[in-house]
N, C-alpha and C positions, 0 to 999 in steps of 0.2 A: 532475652533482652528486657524482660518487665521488669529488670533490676536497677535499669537505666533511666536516667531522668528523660525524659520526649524532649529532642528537639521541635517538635510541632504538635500540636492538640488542635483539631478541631472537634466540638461539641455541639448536637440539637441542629446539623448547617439544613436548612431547607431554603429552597429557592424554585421561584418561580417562572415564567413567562405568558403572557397573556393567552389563557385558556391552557395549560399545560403549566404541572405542577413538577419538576425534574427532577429536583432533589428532596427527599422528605426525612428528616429527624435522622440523618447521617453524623453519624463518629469515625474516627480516624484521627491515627497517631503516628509521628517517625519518630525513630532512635536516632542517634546518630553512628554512623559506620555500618548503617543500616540502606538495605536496598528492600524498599517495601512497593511488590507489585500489586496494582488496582487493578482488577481484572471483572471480566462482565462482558455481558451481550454490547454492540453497537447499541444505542441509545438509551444503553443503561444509566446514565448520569456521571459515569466516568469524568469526560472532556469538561463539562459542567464544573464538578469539584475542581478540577488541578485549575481552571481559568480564577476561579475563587481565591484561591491557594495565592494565585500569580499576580493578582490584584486585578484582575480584566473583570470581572462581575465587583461589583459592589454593593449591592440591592438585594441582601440575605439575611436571613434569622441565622441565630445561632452565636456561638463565637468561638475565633480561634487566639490562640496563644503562641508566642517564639520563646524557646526556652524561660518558659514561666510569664511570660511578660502577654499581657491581653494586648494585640493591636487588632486595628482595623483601618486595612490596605485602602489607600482610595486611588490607586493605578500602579500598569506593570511596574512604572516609574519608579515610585514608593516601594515595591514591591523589592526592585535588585538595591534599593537604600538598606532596607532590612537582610539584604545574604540569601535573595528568595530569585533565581534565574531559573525558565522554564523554555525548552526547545518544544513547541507545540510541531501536532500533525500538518497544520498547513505554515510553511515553511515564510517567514516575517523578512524577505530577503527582497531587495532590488537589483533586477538583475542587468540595469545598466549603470550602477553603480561599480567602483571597484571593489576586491575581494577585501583589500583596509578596510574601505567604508562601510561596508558589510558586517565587518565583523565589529566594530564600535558603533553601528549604525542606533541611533538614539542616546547611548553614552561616551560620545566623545570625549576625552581626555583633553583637558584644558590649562595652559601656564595662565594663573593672575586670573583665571576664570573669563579670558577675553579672548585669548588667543589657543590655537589648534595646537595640541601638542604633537603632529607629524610622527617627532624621530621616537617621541614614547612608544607612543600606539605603533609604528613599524617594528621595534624592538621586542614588544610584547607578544605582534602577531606573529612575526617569524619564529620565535621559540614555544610557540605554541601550534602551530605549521608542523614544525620539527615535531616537535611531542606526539603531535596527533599523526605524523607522518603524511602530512599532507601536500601533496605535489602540485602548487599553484602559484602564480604569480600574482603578486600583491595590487600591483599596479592592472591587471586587466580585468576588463568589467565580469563580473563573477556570471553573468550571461552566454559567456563562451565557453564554460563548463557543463560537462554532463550532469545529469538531477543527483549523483551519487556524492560529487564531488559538494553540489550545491548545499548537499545534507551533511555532509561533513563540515563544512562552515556554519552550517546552524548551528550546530555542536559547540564550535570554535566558541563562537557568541557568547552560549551560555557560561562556557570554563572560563574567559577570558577576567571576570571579573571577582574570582576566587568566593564566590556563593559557599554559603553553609546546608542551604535547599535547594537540589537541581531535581528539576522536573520535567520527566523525559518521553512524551506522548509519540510511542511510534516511532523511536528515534532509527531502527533499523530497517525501515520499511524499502528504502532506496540502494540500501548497502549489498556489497557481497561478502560473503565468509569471510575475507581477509579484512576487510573493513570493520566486522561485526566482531572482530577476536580483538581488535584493537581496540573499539570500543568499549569492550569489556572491559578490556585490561587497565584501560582510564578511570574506569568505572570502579576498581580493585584498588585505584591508587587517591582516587576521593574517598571513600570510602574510610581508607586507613589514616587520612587524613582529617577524619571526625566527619567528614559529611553526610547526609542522608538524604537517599537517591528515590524518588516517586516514580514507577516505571509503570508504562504502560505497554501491552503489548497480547496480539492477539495470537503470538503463534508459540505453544506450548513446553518447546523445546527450550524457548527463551524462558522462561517462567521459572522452570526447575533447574537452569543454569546458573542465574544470578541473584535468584529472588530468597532475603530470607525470610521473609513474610509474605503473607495471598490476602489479600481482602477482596471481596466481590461483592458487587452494586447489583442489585436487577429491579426493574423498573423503579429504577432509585431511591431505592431502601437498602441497607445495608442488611446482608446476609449473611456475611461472617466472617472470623479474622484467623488463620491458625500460620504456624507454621510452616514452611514448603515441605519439609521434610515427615511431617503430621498429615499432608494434604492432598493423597491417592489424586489422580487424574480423574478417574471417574467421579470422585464427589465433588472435585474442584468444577469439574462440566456439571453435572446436579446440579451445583449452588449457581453456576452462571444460565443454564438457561432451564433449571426447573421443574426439568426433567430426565430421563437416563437417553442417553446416547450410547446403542450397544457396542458399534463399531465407531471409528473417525471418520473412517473411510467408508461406505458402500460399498458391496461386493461389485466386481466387475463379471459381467458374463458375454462375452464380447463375441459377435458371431459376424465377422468381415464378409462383406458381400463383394461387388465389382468393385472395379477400382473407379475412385469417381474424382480425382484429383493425380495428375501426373505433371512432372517438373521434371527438366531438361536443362541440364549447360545452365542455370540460371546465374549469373553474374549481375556487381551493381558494383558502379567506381565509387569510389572513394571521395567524394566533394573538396575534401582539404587539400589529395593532393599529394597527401603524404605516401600514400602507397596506390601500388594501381586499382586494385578491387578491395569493396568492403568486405564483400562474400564471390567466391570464386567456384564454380562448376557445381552449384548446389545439386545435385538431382535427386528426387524422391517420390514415389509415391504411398496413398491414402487409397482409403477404403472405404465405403460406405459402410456404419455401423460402427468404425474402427475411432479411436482417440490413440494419435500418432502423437508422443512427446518428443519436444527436443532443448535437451541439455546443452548447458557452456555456461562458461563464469562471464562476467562482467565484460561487456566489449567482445563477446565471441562473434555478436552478428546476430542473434535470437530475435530481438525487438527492428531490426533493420533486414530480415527477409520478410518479417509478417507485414510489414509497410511497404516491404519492394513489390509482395505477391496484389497487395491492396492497392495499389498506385499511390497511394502516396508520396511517392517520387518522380510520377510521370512515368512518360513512357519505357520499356522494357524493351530491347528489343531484342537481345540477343539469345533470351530463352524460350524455350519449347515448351506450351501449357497446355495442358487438355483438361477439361471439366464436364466431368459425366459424359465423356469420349466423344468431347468438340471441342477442336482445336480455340483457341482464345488469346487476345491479345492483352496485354495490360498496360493500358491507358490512364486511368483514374479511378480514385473511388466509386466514382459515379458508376462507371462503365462497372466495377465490379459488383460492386452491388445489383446492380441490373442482372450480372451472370449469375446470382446467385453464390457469390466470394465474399464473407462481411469479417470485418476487425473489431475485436474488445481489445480495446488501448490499455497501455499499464497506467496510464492517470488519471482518471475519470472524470475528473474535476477539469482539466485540458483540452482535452480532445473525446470526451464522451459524453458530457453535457452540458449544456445553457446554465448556469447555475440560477440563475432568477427569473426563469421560466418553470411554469407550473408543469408537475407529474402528467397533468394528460400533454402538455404540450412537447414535452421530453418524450414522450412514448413513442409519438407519432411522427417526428421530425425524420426518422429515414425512409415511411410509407405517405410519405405527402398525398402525392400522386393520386393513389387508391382512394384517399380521401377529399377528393379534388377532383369530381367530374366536372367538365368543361372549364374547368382551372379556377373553379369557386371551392374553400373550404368549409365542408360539411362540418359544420362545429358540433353539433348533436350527436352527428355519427362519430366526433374524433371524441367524445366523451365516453357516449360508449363503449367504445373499443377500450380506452384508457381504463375504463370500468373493469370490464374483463381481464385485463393485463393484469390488475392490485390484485383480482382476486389470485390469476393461474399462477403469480409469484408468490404472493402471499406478502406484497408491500407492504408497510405498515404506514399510515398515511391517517391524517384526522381528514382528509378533503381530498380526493381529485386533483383541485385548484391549489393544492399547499405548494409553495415553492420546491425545487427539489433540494435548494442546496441548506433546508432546513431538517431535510432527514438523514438517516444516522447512516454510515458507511453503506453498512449490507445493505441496505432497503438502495440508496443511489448504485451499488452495482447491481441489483434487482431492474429497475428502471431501464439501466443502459442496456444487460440481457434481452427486455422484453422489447426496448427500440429495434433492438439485432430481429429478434425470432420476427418481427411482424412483417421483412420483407421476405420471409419464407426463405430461408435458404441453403443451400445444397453443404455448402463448406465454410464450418466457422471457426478463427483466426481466433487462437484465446491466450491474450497477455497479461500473465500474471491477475486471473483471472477474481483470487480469493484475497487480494491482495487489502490489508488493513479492514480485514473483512471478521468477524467472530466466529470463534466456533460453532456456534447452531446456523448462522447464515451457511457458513462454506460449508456445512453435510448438507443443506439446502440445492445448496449449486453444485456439489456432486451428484447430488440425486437427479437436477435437468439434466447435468449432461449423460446421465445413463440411460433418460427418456429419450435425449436426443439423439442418440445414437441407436435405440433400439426403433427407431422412429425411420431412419435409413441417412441421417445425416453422418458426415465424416469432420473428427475436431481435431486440430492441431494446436496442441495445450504445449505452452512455455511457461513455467513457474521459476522462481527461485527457492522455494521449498521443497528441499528434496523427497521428503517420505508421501507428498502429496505427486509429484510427478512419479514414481517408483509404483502409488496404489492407486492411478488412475489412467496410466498408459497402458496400452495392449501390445505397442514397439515404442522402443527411444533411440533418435538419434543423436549422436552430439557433435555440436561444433566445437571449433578449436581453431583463434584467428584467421575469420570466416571462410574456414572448410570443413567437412564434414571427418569429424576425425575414426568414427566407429557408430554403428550399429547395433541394437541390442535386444533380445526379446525372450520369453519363457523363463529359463533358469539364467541366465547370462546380464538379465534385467537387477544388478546391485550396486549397492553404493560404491564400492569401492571401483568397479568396474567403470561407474559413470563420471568417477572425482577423476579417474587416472585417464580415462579419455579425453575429460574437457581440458585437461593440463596439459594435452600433446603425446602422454602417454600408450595410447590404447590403440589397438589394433586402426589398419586403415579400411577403408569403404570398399 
């Protein structure tokens, strides 16, 4: 494609933030009909650039050009005037708003510039619905949808307004296979339509799927631009974090001790109503030492037993639990954590941390208690500990005190990790654990959980990446509209085996 004139040049882009220099003397170009992935460690300056791009920073050296033409964006506004729409990692949706208002949400469609063009914008959205193959009504608040659905509307957004620049930070991170084939294939059909797509994405498979250029950022310098097809895996890791990575994965050496986690009859209705149970006769058990996987596509029930087991729904009554061979009720979070039962949430941003509360105070918010004799907080002692945490994860942090929702992916699921490990506990619940996490972060947290396990803890790992649940499980179960469809383990542990079970296919339990 050097033969092609750039739809986009940026040239010398450096930007800063007080004390923290993020971008330094970066270049970057797109073709058009071109899918050019940005690739890099978390807080390599990635999100930084595409924000640039999208007109959300404004405050930079350097400059960029649209098909020859020098501008300079002064918001995202200006930014879709110029053909420039960008679906970011944290999703720009209101979710009591409707799924219409959503999707025009800041450029509404106007007759005479005064009045609401209604039947445009529903016209537009439903054929765009259809395209995208998305199954939602227009009219209800897009809050009543699953995060999968919610991210498919983000998507909506972007396409709705026929951009020549679509920039797509994580856009699969919420999807399932079938959702992520689709967006490809949108992706195939901009594409051929002369646009040029900026893709962000930490998981590898996606990279050399769609991508026909690699550029990679680390500690926001550019490193270099080749080819996908020029760009081995291993140099592509080299150039992201700087160093070799021998394996992806960590060997597993898994040596199962007692059973320290047992599950009975476990059942959970259904809330809406629609059917009688979410998940029906679950039973399993775990092992000390052991990381039990368990597979299912989207809606199998995977993220709604690790909440049913955690209380997050109240009370349980109808299942049989033992924990480290005492029988156990589940009541609430609270009550589980005390048993030594803890959850890593798939959102981390939601339900795993304060985002405007500082690193030590994030660490420390599930071990209060410990830090709180006579129900005064030991602030000294919760420094230190938090101390120790940055180092035993290996946070990256200018301060202790830095906000956390100012650090880069891996390092806020480092934090929410280290909140888990400090109430010491027997059995941890890990959702989608690596999730918009980097390659040198997640051989990171392969590597805990192989300490944790050899430690005598038992994990219960749910991913949506399949070759990471396949090289880090010791058994996998899978669901299959929530029940357990088959079992798996040694040589019986394969792809094919795990796809045709979660579809209904594969032997019964």
């Amino acid at each position: 494609m050097n033969d092609v004139k750039p739809l986009l040049e940026l040239t010398h882009i450096t930007k800063s933030f007080p004390g923290v220099q993020v971008l330094q003397d970066v270049s970057f170009d797109l073709s058009p009909g071109e899918t050019h992935i940005l690739a890099g460690e978390n807080g390599a300056g990635k999100t930084t650039l595409l924000k640039i791009i999208a007109g959300v920073y404004t405050d930079y050296t350097g400059e960029m050009r649209l098909t020859g033409n020098k501008i300079r964006l002064k918001s995202p506004h200006d930014a879709a005037f110029h053909g420039i729409s960008a679906i970011h990692q944290d999703m720009s949706i209101v979710n009591s708003m409707s799924v219409l208002d959503n999707i025009f949400l800041g450029r509404e469609q106007t007759r005479f510039q005064v009045w609401m063009d209604n039947r445009s914008q529903r016209r537009k959205a439903t054929r765009l619905l259809e395209q995208l193959d998305i199954d939602a009504d227009l009219s209800r608040p897009l809050g009543d949808y699953p995060v999968s659905v919610r991210q498919m509307i983000e998507i909506a957004k972007a396409l709705v307004h026929d951009a020549k620049v679509i920039i797509m930070d994580e856009p699969t991170s919420a999807l399932n296979s079938v959702e992520v084939d689709r967006l490809f294939a949108i992706i195939g059909e901009l594409k051929n339509r002369g646009c040029g797509i900026i893709y962000i994405t930490h998981r590898l498979e996606e990279i050399y799927e769609i991508g026909d250029r690699i550029s990679v950022l680390r500690d926001g310098r550019a490193i270099g631009t080749a080819p996908s097809v020029d760009l081995s895996r291993e140099k592509l890791i080299h150039w992201m974090v700087g160093r070799s990575i021998d394996q992806q994965f960590p060997a597993r050496n898994p040596n199962p001790g007692e059973k320290i986690l047992s599950v009975r009859r476990f059942n959970l209705a259904d809330p809406s109503g629609t059917k009688p149970w979410l998940l029906e006769n679950i039973s399993f058990d775990l092992h000390s030492g052991e990381i039990l996987g368990i597979a299912g596509l989207q809606g199998s029930g995977k993220s709604e037993l690790f909440n049913g087991l955690f209380g997050t729904y109240g009370k349980i009554s109808t299942a049989e639990i033992h924990l480290d061979g005492n029988p156990i009720s589940v009541y609430s979070p609270k009550h589980s954590i005390q048993k030594g039962l803890i959850l890593l949430t798939n959102d981390r941003k939601r339900t795993g941390l304060v985002p405007n509360m500082s690193v030590i105070h994030n660490t420390s918010l599930a071990a209060l208690e410990a830090l709180s004799p006579h129900g005064w907080l030991k602030l000294r002692l919760e420094e230190e500990e938090a101390k120790k945490d940055i180092l035993a994860f290996d946070i990256k942090v200018s301060s202790p005190d830095q906000d956390v929702q100012t650090l880069s992916g891996g390092n806020q699921q480092k934090v929410v990790l280290a909140k888990w490990l400090r109430t010491q506990p027997k059995v941890l619940l890990l959702d989608e654990p690596t999730i918009g996490v980097d390659v040198g972060a997640k051989h990171e947290i392969y590597e805990l959980m192989n300490r944790w396990t050899s430690m005598g803890m038992g994990i219960l790992l749910s991913t949506s990446e399949l070759p990471e649940l396949l090289a880090m499980s010791d058994r996998i179960f899978v669901l299959h509209r929530g029940r357990i469809s088959a079992e798996f383990q040694g040589k019986q542990v394969t792809q094919e085996n795990i796809i045709q079970a979660a579809m209904g296919e594969g032997r019964s339990h």
